[in-house]
C-alpha positions in Angstrom: -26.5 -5.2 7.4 -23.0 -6.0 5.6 -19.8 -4.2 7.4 -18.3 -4.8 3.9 -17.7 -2.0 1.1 -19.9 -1.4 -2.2 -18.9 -3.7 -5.1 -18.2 -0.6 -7.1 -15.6 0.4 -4.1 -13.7 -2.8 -4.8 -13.3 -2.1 -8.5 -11.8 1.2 -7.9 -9.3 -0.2 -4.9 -6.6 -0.8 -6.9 -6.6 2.6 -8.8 -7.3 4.1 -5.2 -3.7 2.2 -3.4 -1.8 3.2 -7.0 -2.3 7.3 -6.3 -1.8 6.9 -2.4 1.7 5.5 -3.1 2.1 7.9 -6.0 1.2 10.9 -4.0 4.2 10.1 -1.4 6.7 11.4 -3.4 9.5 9.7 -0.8 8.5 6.5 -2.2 8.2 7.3 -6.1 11.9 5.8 -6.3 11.1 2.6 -5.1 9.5 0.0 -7.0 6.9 -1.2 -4.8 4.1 -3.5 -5.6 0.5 -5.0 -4.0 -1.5 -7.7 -3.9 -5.3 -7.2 -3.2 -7.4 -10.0 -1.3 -11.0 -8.4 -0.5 -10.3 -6.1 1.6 -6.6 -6.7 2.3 -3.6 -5.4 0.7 -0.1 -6.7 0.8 2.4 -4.6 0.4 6.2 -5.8 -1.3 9.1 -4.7 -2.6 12.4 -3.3 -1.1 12.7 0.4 0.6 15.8 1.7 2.4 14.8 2.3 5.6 12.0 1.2 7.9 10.7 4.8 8.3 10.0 4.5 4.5 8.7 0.9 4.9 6.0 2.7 7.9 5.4 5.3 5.1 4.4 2.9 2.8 2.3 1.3 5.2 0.6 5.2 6.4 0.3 6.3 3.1 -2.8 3.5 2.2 -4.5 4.2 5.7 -7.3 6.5 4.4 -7.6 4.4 1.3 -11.5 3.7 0.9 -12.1 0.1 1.4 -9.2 -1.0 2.8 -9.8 -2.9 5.9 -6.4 -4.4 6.8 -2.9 -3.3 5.6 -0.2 -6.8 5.3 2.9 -5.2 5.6 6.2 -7.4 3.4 8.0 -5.1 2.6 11.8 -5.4 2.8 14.5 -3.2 3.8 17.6 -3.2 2.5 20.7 -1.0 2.9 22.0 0.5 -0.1 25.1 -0.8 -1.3 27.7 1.8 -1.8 
């Protein structure tokens, strides 16, 4: 018995991660990107503040067949 997803839950992963960050209206002003690896997803880009950068991170914790989150986003302080 295989602990990993369906194939067809791999096609739909990156469509999946897309609306979880969409639906976090906090992060709509940030351009933040992914990169998918199996079952891994690494987050990047730049956020202002490290609750943001945990949002990020929270938002793709139901995603379906997601089995590890990689974290790289920065945070940077707006410059005034």
């Amino acid at each position: 018995m295989s602990l990993l997803p369906k194939p067809h839950v791999f096609c739909e992963l990156p469509r999946r991660i897309e609306r979880a960050l969409a639906d976090c209206l906090v992060l709509a002003r940030y351009e933040l990107a992914f990169e998918i690896e199996a079952t891994v997803v690494t987050l990047k880009g730049c956020v202002a503040s490290y609750y943001h950068k945990q949002l990020a991170q929270e938002s793709l914790r139901q995603v379906v067949g997601l089995q590890a989150i990689r974290n790289e986003i920065e945070v940077r302080q707006p410059t005034p």
